[in-house]
mmCIF file of the N, C-alpha and C atoms, coordinates in Angstrom:
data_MODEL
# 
_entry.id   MODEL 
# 
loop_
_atom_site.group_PDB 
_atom_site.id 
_atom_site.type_symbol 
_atom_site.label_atom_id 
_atom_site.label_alt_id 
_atom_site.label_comp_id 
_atom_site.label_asym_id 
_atom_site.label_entity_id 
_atom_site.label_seq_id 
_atom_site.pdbx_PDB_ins_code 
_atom_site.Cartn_x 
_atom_site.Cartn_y 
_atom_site.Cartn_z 
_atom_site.occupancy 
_atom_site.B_iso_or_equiv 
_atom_site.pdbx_formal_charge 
_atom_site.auth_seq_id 
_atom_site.auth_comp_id 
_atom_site.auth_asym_id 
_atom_site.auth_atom_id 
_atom_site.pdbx_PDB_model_num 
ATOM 1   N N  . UNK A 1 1  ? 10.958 -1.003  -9.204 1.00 0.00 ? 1  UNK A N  1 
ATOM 2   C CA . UNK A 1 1  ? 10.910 0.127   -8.295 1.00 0.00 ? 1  UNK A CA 1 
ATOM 3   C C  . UNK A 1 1  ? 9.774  -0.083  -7.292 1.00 0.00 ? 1  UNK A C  1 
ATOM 4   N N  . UNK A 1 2  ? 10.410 0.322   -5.962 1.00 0.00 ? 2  UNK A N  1 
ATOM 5   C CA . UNK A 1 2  ? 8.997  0.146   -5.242 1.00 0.00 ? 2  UNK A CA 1 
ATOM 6   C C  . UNK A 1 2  ? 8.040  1.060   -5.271 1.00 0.00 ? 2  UNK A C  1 
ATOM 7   N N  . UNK A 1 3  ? 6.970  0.569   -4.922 1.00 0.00 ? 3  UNK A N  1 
ATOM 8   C CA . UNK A 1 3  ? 5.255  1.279   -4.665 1.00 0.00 ? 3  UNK A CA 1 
ATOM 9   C C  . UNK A 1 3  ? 5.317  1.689   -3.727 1.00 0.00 ? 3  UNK A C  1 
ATOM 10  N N  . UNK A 1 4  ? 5.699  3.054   -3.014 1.00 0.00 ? 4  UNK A N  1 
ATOM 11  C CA . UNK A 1 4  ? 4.911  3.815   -1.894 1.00 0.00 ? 4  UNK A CA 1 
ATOM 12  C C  . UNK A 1 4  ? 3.983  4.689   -1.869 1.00 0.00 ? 4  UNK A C  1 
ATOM 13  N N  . UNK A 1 5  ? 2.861  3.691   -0.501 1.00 0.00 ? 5  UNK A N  1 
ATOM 14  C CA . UNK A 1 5  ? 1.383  4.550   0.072  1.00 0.00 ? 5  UNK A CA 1 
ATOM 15  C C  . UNK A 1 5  ? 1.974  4.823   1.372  1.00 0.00 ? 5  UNK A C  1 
ATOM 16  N N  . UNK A 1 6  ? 1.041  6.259   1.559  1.00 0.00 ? 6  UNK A N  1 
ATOM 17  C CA . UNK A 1 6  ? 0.627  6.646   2.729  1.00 0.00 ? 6  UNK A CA 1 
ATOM 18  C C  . UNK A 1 6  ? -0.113 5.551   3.686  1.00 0.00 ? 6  UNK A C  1 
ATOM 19  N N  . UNK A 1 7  ? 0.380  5.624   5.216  1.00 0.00 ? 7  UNK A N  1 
ATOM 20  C CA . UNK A 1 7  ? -0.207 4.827   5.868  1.00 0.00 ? 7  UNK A CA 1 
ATOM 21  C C  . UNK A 1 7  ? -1.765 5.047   5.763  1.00 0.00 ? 7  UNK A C  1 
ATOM 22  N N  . UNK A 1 8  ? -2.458 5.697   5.552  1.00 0.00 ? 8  UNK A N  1 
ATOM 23  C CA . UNK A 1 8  ? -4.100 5.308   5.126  1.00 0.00 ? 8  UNK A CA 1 
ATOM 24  C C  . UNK A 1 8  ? -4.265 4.660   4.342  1.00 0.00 ? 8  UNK A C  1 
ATOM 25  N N  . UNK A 1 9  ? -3.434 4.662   3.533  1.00 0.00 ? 9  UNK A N  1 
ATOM 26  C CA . UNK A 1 9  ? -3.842 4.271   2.007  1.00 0.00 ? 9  UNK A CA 1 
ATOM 27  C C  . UNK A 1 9  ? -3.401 2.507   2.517  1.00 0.00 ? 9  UNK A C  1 
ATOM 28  N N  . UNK A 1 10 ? -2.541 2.179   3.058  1.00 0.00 ? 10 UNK A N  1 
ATOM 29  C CA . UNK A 1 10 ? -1.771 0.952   3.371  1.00 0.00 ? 10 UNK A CA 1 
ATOM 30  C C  . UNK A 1 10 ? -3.082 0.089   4.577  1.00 0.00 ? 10 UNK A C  1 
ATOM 31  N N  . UNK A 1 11 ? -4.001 0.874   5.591  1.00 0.00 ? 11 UNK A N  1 
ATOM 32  C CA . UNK A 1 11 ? -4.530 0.467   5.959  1.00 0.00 ? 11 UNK A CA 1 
ATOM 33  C C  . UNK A 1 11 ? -5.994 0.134   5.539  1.00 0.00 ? 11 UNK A C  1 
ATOM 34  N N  . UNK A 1 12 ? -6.324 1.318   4.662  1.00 0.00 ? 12 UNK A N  1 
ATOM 35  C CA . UNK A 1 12 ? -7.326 0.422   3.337  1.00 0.00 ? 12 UNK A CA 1 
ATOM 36  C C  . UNK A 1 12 ? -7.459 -0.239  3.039  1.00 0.00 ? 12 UNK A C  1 
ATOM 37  N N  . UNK A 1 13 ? -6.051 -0.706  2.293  1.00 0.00 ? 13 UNK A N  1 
ATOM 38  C CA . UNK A 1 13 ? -5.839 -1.490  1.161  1.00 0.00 ? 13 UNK A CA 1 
ATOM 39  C C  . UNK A 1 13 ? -4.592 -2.523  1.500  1.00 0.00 ? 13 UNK A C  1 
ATOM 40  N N  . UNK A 1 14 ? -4.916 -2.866  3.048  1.00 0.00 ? 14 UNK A N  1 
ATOM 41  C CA . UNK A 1 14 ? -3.541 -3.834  3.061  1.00 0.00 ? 14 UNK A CA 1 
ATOM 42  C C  . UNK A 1 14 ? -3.306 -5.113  2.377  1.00 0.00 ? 14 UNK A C  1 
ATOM 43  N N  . UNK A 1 15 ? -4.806 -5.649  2.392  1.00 0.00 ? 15 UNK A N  1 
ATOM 44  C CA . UNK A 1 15 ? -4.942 -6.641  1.727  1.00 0.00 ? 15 UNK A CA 1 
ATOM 45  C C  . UNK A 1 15 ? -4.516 -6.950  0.224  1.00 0.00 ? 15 UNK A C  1 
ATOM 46  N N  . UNK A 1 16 ? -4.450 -5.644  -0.322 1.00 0.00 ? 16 UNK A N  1 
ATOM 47  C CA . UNK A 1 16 ? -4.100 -5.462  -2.074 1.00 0.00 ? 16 UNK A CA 1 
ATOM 48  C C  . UNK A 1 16 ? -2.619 -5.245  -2.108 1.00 0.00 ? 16 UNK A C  1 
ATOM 49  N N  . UNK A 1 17 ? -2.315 -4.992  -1.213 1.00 0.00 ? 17 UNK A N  1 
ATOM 50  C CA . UNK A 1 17 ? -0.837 -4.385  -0.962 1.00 0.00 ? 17 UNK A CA 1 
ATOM 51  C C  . UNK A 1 17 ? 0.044  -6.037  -0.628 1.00 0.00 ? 17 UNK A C  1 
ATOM 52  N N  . UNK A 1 18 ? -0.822 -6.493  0.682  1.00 0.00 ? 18 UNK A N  1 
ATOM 53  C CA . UNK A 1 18 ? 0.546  -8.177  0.592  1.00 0.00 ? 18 UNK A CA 1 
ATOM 54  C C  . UNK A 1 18 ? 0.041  -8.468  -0.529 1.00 0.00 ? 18 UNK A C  1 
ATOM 55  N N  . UNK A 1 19 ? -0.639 -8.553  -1.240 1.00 0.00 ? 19 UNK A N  1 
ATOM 56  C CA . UNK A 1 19 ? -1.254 -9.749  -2.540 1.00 0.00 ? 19 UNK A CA 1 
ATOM 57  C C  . UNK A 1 19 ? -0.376 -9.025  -3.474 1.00 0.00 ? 19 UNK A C  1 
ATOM 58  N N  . UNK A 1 20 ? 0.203  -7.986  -3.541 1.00 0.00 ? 20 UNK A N  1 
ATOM 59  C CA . UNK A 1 20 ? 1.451  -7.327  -4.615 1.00 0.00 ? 20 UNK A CA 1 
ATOM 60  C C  . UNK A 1 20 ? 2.940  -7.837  -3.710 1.00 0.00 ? 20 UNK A C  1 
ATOM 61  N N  . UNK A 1 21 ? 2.918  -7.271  -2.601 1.00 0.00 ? 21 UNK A N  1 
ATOM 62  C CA . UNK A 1 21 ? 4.069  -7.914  -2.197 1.00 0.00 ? 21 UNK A CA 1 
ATOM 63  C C  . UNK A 1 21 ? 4.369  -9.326  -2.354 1.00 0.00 ? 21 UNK A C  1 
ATOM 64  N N  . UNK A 1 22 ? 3.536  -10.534 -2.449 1.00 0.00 ? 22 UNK A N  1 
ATOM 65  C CA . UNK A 1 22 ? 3.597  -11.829 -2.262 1.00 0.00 ? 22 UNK A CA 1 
ATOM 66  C C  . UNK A 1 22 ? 3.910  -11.927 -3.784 1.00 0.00 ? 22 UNK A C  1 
ATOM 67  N N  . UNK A 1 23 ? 3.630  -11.201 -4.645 1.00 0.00 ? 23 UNK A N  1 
ATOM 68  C CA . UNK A 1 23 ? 3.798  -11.884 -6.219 1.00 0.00 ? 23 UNK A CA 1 
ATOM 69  C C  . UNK A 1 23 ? 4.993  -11.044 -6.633 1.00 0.00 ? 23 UNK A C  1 
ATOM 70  N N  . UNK A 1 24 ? 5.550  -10.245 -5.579 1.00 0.00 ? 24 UNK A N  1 
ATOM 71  C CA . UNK A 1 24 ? 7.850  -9.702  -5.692 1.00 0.00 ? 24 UNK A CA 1 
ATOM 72  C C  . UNK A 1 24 ? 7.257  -8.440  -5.815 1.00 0.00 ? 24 UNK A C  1 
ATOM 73  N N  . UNK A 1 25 ? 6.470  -7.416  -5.889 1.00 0.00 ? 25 UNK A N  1 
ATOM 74  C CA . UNK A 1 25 ? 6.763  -5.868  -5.799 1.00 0.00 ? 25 UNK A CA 1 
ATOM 75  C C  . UNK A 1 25 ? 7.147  -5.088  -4.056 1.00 0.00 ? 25 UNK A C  1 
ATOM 76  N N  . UNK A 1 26 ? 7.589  -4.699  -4.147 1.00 0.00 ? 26 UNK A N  1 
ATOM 77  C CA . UNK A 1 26 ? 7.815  -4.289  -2.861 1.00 0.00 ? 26 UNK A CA 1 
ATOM 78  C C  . UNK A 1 26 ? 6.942  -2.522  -2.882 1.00 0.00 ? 26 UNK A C  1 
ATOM 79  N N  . UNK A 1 27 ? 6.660  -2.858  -1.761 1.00 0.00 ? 27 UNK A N  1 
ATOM 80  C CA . UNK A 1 27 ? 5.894  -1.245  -1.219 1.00 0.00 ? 27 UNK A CA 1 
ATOM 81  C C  . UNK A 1 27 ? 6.361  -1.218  -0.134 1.00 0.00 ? 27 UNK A C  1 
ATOM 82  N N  . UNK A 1 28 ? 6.761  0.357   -0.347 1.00 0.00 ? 28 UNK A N  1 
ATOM 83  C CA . UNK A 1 28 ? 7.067  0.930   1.184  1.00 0.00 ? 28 UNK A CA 1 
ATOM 84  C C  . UNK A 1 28 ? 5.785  1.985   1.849  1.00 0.00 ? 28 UNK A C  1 
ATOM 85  N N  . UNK A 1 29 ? 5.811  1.738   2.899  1.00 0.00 ? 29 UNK A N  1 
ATOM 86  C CA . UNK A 1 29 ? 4.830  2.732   3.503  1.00 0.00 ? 29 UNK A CA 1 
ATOM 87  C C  . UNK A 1 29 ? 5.194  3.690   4.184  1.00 0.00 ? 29 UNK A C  1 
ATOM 88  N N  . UNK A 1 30 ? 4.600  4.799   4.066  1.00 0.00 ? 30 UNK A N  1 
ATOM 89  C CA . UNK A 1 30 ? 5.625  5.862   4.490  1.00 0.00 ? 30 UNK A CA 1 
ATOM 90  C C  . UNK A 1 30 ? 4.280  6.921   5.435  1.00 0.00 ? 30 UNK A C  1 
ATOM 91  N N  . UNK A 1 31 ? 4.773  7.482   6.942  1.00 0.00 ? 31 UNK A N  1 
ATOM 92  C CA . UNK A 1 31 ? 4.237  7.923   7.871  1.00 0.00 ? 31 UNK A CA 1 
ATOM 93  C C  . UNK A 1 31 ? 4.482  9.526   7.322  1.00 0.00 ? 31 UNK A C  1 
ATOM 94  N N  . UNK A 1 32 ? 3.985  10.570  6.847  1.00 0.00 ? 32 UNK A N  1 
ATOM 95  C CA . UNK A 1 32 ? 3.808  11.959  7.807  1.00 0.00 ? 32 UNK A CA 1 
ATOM 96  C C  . UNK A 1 32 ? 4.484  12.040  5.700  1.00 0.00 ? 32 UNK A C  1 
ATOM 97  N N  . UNK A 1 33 ? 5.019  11.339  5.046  1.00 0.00 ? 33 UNK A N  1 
ATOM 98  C CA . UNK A 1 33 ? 5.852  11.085  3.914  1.00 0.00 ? 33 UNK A CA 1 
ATOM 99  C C  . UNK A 1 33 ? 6.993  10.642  3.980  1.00 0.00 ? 33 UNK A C  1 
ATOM 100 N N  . UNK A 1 34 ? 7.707  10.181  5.505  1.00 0.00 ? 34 UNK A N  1 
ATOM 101 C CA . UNK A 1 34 ? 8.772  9.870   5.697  1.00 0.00 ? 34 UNK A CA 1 
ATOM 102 C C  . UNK A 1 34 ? 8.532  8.198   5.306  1.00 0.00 ? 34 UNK A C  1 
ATOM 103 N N  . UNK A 1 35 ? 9.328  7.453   4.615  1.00 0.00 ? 35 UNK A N  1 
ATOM 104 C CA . UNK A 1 35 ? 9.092  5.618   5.098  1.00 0.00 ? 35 UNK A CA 1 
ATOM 105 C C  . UNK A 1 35 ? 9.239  5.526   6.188  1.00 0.00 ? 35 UNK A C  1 
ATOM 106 N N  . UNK A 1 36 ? 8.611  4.700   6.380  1.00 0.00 ? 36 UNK A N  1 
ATOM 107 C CA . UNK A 1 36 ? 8.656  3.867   8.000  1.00 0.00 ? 36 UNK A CA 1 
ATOM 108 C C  . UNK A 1 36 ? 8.805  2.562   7.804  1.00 0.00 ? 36 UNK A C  1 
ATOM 109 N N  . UNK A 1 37 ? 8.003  2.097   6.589  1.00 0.00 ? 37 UNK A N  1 
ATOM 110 C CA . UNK A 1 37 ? 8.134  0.123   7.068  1.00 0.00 ? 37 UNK A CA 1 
ATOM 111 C C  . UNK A 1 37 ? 7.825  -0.293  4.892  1.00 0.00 ? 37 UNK A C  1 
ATOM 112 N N  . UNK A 1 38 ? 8.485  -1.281  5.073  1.00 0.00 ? 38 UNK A N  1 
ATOM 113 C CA . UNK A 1 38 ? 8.624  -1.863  3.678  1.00 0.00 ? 38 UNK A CA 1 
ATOM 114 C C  . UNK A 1 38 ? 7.942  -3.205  3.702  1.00 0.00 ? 38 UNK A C  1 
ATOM 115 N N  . UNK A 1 39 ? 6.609  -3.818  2.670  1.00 0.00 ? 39 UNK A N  1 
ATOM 116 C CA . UNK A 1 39 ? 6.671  -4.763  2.712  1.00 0.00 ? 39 UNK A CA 1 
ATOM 117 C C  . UNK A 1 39 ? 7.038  -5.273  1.541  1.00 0.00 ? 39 UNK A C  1 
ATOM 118 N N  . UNK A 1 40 ? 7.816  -6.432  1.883  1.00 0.00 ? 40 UNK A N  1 
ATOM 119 C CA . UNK A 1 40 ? 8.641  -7.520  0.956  1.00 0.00 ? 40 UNK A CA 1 
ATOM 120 C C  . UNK A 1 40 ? 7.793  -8.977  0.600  1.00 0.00 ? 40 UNK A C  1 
ATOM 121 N N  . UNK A 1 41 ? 8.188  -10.238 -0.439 1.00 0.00 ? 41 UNK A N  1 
ATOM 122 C CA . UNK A 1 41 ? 7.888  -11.478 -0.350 1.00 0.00 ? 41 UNK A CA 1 
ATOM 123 C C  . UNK A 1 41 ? 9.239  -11.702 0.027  1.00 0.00 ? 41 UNK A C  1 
ATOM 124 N N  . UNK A 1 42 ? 8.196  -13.323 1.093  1.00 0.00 ? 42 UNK A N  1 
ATOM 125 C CA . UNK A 1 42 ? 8.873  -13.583 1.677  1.00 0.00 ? 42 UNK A CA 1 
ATOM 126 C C  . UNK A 1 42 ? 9.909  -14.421 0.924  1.00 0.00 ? 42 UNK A C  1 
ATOM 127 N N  . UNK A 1 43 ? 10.997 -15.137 1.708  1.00 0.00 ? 43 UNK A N  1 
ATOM 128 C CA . UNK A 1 43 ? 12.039 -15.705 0.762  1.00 0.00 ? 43 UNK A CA 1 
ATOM 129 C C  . UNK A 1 43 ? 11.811 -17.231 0.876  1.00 0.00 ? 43 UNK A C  1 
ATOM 130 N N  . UNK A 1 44 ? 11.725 -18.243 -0.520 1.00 0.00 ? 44 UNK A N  1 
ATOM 131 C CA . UNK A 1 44 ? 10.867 -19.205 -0.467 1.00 0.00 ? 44 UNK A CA 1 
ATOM 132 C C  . UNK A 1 44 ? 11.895 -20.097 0.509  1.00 0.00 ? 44 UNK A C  1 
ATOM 133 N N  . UNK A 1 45 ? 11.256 -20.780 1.123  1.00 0.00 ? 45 UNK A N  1 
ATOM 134 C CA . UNK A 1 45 ? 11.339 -21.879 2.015  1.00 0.00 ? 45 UNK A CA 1 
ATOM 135 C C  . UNK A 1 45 ? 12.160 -23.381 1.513  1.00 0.00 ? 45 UNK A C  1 
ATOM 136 N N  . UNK A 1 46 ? 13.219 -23.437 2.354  1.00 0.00 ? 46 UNK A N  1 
ATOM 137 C CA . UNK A 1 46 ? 13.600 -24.985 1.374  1.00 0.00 ? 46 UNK A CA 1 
ATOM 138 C C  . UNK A 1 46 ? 13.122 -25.814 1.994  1.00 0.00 ? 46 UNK A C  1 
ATOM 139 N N  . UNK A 1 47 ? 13.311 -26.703 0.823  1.00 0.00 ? 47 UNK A N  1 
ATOM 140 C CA . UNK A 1 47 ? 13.042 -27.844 1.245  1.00 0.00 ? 47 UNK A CA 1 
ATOM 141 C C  . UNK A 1 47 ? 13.236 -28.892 2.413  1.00 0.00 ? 47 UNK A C  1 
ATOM 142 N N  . UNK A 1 48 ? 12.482 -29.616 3.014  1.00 0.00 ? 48 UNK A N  1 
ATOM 143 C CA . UNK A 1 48 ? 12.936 -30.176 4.484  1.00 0.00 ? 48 UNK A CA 1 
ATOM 144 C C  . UNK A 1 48 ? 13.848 -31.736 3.341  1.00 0.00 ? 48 UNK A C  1 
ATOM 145 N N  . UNK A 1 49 ? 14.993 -32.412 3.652  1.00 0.00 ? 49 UNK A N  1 
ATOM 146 C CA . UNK A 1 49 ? 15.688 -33.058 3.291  1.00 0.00 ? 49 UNK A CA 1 
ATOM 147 C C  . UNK A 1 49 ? 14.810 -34.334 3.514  1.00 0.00 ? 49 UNK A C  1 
ATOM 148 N N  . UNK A 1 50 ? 14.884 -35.494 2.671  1.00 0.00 ? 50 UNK A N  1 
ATOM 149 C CA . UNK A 1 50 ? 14.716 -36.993 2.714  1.00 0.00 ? 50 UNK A CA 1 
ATOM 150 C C  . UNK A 1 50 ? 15.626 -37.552 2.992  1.00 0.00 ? 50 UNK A C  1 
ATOM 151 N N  . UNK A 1 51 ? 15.542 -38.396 3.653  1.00 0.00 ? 51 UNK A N  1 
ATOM 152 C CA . UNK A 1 51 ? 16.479 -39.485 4.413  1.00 0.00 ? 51 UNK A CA 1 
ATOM 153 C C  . UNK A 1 51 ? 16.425 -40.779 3.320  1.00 0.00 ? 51 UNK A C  1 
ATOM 154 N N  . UNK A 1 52 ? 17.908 -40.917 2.897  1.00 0.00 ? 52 UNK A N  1 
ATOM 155 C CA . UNK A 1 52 ? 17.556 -42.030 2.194  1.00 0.00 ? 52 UNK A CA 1 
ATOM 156 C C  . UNK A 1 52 ? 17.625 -41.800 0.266  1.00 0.00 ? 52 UNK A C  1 
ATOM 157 N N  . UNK A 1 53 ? 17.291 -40.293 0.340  1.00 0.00 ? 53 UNK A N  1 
ATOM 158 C CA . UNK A 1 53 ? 17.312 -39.708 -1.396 1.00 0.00 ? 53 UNK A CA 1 
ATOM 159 C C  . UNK A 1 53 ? 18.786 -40.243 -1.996 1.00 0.00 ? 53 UNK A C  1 
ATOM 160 N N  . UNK A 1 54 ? 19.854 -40.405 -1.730 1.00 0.00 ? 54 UNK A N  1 
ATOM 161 C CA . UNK A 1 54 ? 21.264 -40.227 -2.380 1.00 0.00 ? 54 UNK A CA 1 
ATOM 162 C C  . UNK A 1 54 ? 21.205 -42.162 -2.195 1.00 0.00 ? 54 UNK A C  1 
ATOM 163 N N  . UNK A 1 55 ? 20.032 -43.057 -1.499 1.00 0.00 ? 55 UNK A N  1 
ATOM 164 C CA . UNK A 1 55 ? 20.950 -44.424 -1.490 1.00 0.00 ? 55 UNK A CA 1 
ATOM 165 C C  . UNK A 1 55 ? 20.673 -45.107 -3.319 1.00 0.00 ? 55 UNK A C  1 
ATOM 166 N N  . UNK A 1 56 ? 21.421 -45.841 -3.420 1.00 0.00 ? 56 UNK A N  1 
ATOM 167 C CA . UNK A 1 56 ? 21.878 -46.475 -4.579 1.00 0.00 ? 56 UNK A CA 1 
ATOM 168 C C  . UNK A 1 56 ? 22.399 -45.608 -5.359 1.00 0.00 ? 56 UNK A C  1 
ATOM 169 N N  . UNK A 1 57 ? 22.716 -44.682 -5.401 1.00 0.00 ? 57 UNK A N  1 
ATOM 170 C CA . UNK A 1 57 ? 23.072 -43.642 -6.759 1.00 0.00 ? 57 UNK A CA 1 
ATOM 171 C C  . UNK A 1 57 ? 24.532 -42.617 -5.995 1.00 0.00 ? 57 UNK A C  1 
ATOM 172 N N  . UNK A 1 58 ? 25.048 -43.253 -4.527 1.00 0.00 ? 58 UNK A N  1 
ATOM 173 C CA . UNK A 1 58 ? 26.496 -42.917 -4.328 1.00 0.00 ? 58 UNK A CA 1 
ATOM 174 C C  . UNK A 1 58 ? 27.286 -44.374 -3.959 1.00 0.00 ? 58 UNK A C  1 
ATOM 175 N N  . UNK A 1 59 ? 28.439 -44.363 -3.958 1.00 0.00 ? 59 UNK A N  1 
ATOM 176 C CA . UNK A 1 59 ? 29.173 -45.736 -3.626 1.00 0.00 ? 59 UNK A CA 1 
ATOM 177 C C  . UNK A 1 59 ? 29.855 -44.827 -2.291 1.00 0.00 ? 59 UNK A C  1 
ATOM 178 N N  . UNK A 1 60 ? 30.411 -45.290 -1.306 1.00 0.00 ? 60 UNK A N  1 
ATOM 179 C CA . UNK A 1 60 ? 31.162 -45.113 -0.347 1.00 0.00 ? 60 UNK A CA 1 
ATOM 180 C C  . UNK A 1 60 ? 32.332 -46.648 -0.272 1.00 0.00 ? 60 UNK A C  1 
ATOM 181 N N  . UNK A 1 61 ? 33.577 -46.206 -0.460 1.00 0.00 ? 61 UNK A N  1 
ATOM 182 C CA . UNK A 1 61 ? 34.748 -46.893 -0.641 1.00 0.00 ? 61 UNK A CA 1 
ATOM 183 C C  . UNK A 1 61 ? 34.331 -47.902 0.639  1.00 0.00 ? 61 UNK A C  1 
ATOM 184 N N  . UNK A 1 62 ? 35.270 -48.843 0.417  1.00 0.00 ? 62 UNK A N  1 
ATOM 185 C CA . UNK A 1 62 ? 35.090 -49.710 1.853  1.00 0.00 ? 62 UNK A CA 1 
ATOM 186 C C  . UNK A 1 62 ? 35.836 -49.163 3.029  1.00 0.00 ? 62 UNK A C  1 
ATOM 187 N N  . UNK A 1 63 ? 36.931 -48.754 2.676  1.00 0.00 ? 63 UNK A N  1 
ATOM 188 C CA . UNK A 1 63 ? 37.800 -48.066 3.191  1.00 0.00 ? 63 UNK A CA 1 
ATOM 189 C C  . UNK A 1 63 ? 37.668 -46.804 3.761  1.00 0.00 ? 63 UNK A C  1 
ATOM 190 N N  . UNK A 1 64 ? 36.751 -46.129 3.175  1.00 0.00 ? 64 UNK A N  1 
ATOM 191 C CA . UNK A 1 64 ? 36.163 -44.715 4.046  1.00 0.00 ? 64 UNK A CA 1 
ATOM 192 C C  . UNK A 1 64 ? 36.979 -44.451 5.233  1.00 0.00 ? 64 UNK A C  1 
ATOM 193 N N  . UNK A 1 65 ? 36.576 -45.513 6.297  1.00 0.00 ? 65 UNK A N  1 
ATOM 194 C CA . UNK A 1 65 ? 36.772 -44.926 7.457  1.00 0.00 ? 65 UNK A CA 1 
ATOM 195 C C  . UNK A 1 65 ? 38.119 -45.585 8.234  1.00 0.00 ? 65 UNK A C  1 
ATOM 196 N N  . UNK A 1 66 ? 38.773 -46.277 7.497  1.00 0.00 ? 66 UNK A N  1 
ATOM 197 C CA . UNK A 1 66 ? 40.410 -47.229 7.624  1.00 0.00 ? 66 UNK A CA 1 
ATOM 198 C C  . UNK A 1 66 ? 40.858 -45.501 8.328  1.00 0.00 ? 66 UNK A C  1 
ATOM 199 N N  . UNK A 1 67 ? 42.110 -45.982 9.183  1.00 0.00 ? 67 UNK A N  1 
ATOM 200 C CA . UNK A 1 67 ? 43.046 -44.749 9.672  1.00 0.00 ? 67 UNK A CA 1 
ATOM 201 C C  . UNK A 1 67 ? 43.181 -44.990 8.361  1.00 0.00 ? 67 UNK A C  1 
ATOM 202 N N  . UNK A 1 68 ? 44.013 -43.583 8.301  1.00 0.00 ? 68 UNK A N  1 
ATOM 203 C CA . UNK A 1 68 ? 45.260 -42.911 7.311  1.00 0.00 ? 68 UNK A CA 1 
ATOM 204 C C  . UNK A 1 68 ? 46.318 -43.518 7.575  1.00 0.00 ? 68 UNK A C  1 
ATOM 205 N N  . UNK A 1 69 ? 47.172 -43.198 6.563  1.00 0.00 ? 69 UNK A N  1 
ATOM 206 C CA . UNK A 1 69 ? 48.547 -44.008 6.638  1.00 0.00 ? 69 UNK A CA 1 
ATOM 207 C C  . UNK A 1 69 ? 49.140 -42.793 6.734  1.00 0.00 ? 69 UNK A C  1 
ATOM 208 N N  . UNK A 1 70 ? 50.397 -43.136 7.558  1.00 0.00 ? 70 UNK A N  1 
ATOM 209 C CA . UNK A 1 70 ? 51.256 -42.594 8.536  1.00 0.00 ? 70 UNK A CA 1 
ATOM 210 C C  . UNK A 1 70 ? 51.995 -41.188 7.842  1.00 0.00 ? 70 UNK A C  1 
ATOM 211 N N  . UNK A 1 71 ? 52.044 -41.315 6.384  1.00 0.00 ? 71 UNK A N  1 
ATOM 212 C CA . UNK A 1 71 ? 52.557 -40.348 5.976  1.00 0.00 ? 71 UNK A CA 1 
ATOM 213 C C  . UNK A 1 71 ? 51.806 -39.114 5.890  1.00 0.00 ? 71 UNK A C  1 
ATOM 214 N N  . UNK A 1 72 ? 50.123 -39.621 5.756  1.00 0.00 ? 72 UNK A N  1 
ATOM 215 C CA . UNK A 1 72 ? 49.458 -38.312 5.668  1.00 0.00 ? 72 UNK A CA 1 
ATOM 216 C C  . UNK A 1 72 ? 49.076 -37.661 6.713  1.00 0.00 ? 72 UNK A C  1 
ATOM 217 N N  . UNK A 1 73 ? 49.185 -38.742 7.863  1.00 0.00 ? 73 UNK A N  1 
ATOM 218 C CA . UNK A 1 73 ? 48.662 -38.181 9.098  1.00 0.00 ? 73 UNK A CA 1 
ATOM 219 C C  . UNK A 1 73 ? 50.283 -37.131 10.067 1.00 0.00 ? 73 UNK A C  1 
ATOM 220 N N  . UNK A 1 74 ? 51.256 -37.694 9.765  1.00 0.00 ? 74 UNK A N  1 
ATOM 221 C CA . UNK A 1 74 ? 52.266 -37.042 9.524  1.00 0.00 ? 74 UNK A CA 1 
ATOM 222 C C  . UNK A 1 74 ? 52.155 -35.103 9.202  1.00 0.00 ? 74 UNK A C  1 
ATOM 223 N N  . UNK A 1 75 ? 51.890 -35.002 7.954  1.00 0.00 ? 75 UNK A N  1 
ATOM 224 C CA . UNK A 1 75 ? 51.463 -34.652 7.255  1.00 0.00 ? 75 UNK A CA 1 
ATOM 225 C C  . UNK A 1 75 ? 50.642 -33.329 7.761  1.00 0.00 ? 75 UNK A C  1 
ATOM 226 N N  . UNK A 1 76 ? 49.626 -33.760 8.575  1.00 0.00 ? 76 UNK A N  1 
ATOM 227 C CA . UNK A 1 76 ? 48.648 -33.015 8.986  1.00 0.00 ? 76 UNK A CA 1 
ATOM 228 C C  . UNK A 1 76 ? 49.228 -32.467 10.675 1.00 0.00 ? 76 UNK A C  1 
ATOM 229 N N  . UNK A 1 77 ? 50.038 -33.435 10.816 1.00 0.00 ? 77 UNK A N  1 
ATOM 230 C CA . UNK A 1 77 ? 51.066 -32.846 12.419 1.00 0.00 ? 77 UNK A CA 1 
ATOM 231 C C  . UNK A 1 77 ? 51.782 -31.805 12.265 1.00 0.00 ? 77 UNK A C  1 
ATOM 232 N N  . UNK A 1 78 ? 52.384 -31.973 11.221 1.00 0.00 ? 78 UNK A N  1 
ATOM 233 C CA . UNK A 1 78 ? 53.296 -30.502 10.643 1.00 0.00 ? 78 UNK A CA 1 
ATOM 234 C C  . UNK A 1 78 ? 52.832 -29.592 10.313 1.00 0.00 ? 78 UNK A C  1 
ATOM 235 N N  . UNK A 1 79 ? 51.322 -29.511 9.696  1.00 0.00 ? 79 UNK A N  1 
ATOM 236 C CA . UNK A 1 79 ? 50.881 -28.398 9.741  1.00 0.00 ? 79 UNK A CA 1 
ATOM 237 C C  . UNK A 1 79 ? 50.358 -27.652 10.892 1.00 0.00 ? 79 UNK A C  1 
ATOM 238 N N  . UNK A 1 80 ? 49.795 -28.238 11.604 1.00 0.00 ? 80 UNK A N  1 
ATOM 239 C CA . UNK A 1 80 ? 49.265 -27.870 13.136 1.00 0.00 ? 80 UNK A CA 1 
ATOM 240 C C  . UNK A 1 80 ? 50.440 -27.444 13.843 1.00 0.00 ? 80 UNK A C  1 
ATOM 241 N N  . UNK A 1 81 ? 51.527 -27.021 13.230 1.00 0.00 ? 81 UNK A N  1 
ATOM 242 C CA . UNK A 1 81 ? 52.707 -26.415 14.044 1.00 0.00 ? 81 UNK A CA 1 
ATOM 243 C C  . UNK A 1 81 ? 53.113 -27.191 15.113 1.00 0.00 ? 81 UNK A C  1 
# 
């Protein structure tokens, strides 16, 4: 459940407030008692990809990139109406 402060209380204590948001509680802050603004953690970041991670441990046919044979490409004409 979230934690809502009054915006004084949020400008006090903002610092205590992301250091709860950053470890998953969410607080909302709320103006006059109405909410106005929610803080959340953020959503973790992926990973940037390696170039090169998948070599030796996939095979790619030799054939990969041969046309198709006529029946399948056929095939794929008839469906395209």
């Amino acid at each position: 459940m979230a934690r809502t402060v009054n915006l004084y209380e949020a400008k006090t204590h903002l610092s205590q407030l992301v250091d709860r948001a950053a470890s998953g509680e969410e607080v909302v802050i709320a103006k006059a008692g109405r909410p106005v603004a929610r803080l959340v953690p953020l959503a973790p970041r992926n990973r940037p990809r390696k170039p090169g991670i998948w070599r030796g441990k996939v095979r790619v046919a030799k054939s990969f990139d041969a046309p198709l044979p006529k029946a399948i490409l056929d095939a794929f004409d008839r469906r395209r109406g």
